[in-house]
Each structure stands twice: as structure tokens, then as C-alpha cells.
Backbone as CSV, one residue per row, in Angstrom:
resi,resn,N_x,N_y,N_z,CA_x,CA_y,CA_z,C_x,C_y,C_z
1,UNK,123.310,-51.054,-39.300,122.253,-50.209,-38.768,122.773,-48.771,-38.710
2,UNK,122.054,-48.000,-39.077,122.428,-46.620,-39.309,122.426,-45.573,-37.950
3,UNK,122.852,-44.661,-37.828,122.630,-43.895,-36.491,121.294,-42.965,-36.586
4,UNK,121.120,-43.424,-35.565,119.527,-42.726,-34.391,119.642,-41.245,-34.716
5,UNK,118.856,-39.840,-35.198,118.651,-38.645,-34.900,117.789,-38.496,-33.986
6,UNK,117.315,-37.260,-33.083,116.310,-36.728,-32.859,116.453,-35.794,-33.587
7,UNK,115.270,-35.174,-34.827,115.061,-34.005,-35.370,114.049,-32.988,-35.308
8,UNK,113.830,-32.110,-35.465,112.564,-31.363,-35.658,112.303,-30.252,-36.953
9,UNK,111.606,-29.693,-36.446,111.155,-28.924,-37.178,110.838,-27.156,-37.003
10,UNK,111.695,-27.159,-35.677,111.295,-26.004,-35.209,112.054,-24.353,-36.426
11,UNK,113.062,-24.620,-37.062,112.491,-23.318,-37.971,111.970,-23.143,-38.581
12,UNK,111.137,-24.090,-39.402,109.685,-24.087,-40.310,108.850,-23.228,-39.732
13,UNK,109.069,-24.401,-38.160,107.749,-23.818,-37.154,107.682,-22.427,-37.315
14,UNK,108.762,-21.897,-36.566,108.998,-20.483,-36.335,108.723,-19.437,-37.471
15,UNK,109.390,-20.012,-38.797,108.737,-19.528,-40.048,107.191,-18.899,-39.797
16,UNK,106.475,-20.126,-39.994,105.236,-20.245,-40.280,104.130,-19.555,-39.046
17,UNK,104.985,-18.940,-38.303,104.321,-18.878,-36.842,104.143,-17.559,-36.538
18,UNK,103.973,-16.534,-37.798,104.829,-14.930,-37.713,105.995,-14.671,-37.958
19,UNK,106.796,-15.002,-38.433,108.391,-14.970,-38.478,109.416,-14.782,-37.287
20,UNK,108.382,-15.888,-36.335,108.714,-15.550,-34.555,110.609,-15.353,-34.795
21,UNK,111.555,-15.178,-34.151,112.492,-15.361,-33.821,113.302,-16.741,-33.069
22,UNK,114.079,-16.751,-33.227,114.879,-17.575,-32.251,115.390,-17.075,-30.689
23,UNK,115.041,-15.663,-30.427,114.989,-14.908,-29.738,113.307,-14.899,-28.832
24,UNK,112.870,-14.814,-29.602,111.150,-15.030,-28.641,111.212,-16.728,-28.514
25,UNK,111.173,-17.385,-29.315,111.212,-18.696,-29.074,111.691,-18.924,-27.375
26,UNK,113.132,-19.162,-27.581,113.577,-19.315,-26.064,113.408,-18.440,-25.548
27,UNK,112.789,-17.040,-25.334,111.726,-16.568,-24.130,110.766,-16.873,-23.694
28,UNK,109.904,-17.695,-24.511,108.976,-18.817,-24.181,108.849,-19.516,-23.825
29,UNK,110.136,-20.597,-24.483,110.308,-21.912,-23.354,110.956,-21.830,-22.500
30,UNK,112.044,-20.649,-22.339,113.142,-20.377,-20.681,114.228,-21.177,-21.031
31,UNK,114.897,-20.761,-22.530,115.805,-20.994,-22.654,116.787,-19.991,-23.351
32,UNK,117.780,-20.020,-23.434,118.657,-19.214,-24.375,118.540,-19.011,-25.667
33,UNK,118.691,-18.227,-26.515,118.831,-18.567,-28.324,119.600,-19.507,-28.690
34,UNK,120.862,-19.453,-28.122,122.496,-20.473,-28.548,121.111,-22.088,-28.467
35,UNK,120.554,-22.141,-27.536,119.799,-23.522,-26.962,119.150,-23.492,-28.441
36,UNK,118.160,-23.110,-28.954,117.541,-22.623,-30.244,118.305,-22.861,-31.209
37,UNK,119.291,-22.585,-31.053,120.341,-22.738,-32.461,120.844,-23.710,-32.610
38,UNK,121.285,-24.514,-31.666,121.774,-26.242,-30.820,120.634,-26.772,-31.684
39,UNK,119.199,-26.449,-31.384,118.427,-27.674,-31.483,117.767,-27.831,-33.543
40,UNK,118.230,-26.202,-33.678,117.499,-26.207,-35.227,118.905,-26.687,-36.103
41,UNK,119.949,-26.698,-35.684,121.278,-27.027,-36.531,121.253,-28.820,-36.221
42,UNK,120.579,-29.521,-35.327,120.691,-30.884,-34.561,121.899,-31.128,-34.085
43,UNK,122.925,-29.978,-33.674,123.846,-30.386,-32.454,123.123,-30.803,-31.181
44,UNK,121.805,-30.837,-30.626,121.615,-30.712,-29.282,120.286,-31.614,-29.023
45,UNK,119.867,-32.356,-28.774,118.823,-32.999,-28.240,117.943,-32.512,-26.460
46,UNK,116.848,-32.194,-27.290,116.176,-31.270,-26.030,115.742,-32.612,-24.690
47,UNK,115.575,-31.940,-23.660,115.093,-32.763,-23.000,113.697,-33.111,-22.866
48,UNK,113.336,-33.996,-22.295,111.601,-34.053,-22.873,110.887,-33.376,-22.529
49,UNK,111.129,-32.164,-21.119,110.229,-31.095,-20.725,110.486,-30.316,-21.546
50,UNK,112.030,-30.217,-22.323,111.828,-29.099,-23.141,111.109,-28.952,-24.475
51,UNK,111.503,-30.135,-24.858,110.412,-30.309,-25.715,109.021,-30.603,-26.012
52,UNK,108.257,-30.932,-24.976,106.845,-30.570,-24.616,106.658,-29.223,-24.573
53,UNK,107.507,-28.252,-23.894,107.341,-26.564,-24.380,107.665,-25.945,-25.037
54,UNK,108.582,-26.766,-26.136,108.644,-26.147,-27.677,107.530,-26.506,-28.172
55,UNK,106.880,-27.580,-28.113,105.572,-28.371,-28.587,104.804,-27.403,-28.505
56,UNK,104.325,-26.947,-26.902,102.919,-26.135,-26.355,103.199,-24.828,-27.299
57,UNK,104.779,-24.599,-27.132,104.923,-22.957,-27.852,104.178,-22.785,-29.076
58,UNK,104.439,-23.672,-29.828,103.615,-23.782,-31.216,102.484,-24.442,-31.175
59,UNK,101.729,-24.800,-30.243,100.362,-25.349,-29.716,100.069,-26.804,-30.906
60,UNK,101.155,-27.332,-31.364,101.330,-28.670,-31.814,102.027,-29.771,-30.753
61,UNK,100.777,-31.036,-31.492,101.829,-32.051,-30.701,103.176,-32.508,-31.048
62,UNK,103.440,-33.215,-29.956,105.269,-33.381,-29.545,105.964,-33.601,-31.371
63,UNK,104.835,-35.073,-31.648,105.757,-35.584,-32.951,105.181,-34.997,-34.410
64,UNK,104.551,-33.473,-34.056,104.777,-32.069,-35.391,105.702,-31.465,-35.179
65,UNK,106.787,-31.602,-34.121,107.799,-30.491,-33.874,109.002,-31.384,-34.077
66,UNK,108.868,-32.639,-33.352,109.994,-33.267,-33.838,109.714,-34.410,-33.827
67,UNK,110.659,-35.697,-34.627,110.981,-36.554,-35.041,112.217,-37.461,-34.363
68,UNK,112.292,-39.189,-34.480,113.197,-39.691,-34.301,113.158,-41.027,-35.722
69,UNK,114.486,-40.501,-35.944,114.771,-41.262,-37.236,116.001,-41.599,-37.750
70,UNK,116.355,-42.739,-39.171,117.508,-43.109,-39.146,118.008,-41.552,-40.204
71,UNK,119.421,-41.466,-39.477,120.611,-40.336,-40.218,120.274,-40.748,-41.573
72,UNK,120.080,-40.033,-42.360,120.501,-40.672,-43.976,121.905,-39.940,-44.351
73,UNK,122.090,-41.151,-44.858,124.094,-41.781,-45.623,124.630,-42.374,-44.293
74,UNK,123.690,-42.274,-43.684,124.682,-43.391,-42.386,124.261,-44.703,-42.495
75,UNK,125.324,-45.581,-42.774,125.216,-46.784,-42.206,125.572,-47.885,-41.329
């Protein structure tokens, strides 16, 4: 069995959203950039409030922003 991610999608998002920043981002949700950078590199798994207000930030639901799925090349 392969290992568990949580992933997302949040620099697409941000892309596609105005070319918001990683800087406005976590002024939005009340977090840091480094937090932003944790979560778009997948060192960091948000917590679920936080990620309901990365969600609202981009006014998509929870599972358009992110995902849970198997690692691929892990087995």
C-alpha cells in the first residue's frame, strides 16, 4: 500500500485568481507566506479550519483546492 498525501491546488488557484500572491493569500486566511509555501511545496498539511479558509479564499469547495490521494512511485 502506497503512502497517503494531502494535496492541493492552491498555486493554480492563486494563478488563476489575478496572479494573487502568496503574500495576500495568507493575509486572508491569517497565516504567514512560509505557511503558503509549506502547503504549495506539500511539506505541510493544513488544518481543517485552515483549509476551509483557503477554500472560502478562492470561494471553491474544500475538494477544488485540495485532494487526498495515493503518493505516486510509492509503494
Amino acid at each position: 500500500m502506497g503512502k497517503h498525501v494531502v494535496g492541493n491546488h492552491i498555486r493554480k488557484l492563486r494563478f488563476n485568481h489575478d496572479e494573487m500572491t502568496q503574500q495576500q493569500l495568507a493575509d486572508k486566511v491569517g497565516v504567514t507566506r512560509q505557511t503558503i509555501v509549506a502547503l504549495e511545496k506539500g511539506n505541510y498539511s493544513p488544518s481543517l479550519e485552515l483549509a476551509f479558509r483557503i477554500a472560502q479564499a478562492f470561494r471553491l469547495p474544500l475538494e477544488e483546492v485540495f485532494f487526498y490521494g495515493e503518493e505516486q512511485g510509492m509503494q
